[in-house]
C-alpha positions in Angstrom: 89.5 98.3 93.5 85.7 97.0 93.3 83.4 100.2 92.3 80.1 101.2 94.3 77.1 100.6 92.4 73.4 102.1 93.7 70.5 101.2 91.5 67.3 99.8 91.2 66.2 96.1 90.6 63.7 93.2 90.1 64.9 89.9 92.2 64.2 87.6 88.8 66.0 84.3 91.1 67.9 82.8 93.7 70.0 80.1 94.3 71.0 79.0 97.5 74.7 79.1 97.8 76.9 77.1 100.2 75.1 77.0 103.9 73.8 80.6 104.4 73.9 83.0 101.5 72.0 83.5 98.4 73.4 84.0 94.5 70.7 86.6 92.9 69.6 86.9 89.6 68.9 90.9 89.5 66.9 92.8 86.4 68.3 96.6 87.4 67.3 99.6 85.6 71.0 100.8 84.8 73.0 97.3 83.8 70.4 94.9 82.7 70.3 91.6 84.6 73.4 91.2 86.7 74.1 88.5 89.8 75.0 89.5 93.2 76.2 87.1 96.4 74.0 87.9 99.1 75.9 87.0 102.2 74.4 85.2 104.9 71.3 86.1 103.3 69.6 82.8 104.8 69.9 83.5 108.0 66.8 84.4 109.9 68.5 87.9 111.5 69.8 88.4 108.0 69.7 92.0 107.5 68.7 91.2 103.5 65.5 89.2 105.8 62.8 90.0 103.0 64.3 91.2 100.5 65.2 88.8 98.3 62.1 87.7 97.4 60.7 87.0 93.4 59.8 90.1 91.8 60.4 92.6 94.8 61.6 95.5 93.4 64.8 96.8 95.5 67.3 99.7 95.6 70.7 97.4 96.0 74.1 98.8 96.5 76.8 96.2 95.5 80.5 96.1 95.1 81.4 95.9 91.4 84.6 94.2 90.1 85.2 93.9 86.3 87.3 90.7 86.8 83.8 89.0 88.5 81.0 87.5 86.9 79.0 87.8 90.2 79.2 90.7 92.5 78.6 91.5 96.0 75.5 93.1 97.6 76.5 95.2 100.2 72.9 96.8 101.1 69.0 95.6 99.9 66.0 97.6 100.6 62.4 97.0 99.4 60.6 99.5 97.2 57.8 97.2 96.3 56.9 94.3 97.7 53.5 94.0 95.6 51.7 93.0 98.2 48.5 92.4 96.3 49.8 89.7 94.5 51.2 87.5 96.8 47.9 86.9 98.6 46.7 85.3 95.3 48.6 82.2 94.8 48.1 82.6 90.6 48.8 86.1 90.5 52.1 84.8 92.4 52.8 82.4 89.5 51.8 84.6 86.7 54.5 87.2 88.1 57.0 84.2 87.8 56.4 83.2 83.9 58.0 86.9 83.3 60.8 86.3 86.1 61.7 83.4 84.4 61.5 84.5 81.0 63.5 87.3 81.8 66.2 85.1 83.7 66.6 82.8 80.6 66.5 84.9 78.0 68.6 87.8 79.3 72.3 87.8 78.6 74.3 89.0 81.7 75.2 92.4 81.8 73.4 94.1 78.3 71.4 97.4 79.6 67.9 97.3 78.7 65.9 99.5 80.6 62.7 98.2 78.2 62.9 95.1 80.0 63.0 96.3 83.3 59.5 99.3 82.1 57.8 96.2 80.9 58.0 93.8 84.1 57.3 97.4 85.8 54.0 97.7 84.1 53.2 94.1 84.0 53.2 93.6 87.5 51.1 96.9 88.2 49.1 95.6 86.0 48.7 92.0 87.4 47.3 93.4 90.5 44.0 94.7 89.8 43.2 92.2 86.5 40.2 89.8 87.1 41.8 86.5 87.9 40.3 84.9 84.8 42.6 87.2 82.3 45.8 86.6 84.7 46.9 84.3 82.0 46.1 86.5 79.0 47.7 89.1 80.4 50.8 86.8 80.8 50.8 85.9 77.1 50.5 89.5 76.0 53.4 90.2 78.0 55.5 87.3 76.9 55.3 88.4 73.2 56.5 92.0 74.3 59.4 90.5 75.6 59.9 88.4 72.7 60.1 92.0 70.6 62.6 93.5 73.3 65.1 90.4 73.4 64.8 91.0 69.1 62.8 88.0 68.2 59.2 89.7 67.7 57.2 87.7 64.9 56.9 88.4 61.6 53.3 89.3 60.8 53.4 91.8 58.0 54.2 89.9 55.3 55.7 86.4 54.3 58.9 85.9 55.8 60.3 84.1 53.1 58.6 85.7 49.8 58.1 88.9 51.3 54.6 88.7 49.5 52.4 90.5 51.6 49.6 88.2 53.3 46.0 88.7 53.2 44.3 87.1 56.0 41.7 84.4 55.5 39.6 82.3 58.5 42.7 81.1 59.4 46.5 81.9 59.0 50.1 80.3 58.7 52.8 80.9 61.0 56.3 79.1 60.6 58.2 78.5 63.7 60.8 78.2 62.0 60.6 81.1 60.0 60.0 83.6 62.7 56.5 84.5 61.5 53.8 84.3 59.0 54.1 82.4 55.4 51.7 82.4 52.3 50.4 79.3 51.0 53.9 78.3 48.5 56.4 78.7 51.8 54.3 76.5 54.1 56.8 74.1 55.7 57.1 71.3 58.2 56.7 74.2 61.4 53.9 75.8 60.4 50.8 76.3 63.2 47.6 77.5 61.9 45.8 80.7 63.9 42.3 81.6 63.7 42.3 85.2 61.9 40.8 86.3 65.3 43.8 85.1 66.8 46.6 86.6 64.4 44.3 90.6 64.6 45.4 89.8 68.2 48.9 89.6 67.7 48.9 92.2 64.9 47.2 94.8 67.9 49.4 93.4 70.8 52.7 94.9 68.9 50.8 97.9 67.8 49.6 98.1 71.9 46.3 98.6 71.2 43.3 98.0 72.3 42.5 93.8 72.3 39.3 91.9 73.4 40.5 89.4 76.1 38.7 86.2 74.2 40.1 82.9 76.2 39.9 80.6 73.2 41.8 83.3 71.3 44.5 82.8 74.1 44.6 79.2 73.8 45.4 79.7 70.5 48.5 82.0 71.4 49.4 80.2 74.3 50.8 76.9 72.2 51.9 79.1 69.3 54.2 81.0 72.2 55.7 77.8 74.0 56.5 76.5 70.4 58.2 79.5 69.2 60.1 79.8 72.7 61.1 76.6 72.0 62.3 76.9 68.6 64.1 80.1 69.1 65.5 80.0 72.7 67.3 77.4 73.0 64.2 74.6 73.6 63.3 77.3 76.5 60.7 75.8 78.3 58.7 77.9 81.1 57.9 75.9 83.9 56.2 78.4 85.5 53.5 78.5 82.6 53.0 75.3 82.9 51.0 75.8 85.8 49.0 78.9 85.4 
């Protein structure tokens, strides 16, 4: 018999599936990132009409069966549609790096309610930042993720070594490693960061305070889609391509 299930979620994806219905990548408070069939959700009177849209954040009830990989929604209604976001077509796609990331690097069904506070706060966040730190704020988020799906950078000391580094102007990082190396472990991976650039890092994971400096960002920006690279799988985020 298929089990009831009421919770809360963030619509990471959908895919359309056969004629009218949607397959829906779901980050939920209780069971992590789950997929539901939303019947006849294509339909124009659907009665899941808007609310299967990227990053709403729903109560769904869905039919649970422990033989099934994807489940079925029974009921879908909207909580919070962030309206301020979708009338600014880069706030829109900033909201959709972290839907993505989230969709890729989330295995099916492995609870993490961290996940589903951060893309809380990131979103509540993206809707009152300036336009010109949209990005930044994208990064930042990004490497929180990284430490919640357990592959956080090491910035401490050498990952190899374990000799404890004292920053200079600029500072090694090995992809490869997983995080920073002294001068005798450099390898093939390695990407250099201004010491501006690695105190950022260093205060991101210690969430504090950070001066939103855009060539500091550019910086961080190609040592992130490297390191996703490396570590994920060759993960690539489309949708940061174009933010």
């Amino acid at each position: 018999m298929p089990r009831i299930v009421k919770t809360k979620g963030f619509i990471l994806h959908t895919f359309p599936f056969k004629e009218s219905s949607l397959i829906v990548s779901v980050l939920t408070r209780s069971a992590g990132r789950i997929k539901v069939l939303a019947k006849g959700a294509r339909r124009p009177k659907s009665k899941f009409c808007g609310t299967m849209e990227p990053f709403n954040l729903d109560e769904i009830i869905y039919y649970k069966r422990e033989t099934k990989e994807i489940y079925t929604l029974s009921d879908a209604v909207v909580l919070n549609h962030f309206e301020k976001l979708r009338c600014d077509p880069k706030r829109v796609n900033g909201a959709s790096v972290l839907c993505e990331f989230f969709e890729k690097s989330l295995a099916l069904e492995q609870p993490s309610y961290s996940a589903f506070s951060l893309i809380n706060e990131f979103l509540k966040r993206l809707e009152t930042i300036p336009q010109r730190l949209i990005k930044p704020l994208v990064l930042i988020y990004l490497l929180k993720g990284l430490r919640i799906i357990g592959f956080m950078p090491h910035l401490k000391s050498c990952v190899r070594c374990k000799e404890k580094i004292e920053p200079g102007p600029r500072v090694q990082l090995s992809i490869s490693g997983g995080g920073v190396v002294c001068s005798r472990d450099y390898d093939d991976t390695v990407v250099f960061l201004s010491n501006q650039a690695y105190q950022t890092l260093v205060r991101i994971y210690k969430n504090q305070e950070i001066q939103f400096s855009l060539k500091v960002f550019d910086e961080i920006e190609k040592f992130v889609t490297r390191y996703l690279g490396y570590h994920l799988n060759r993960l690539v985020l489309n949708s940061l391509k174009f933010l």
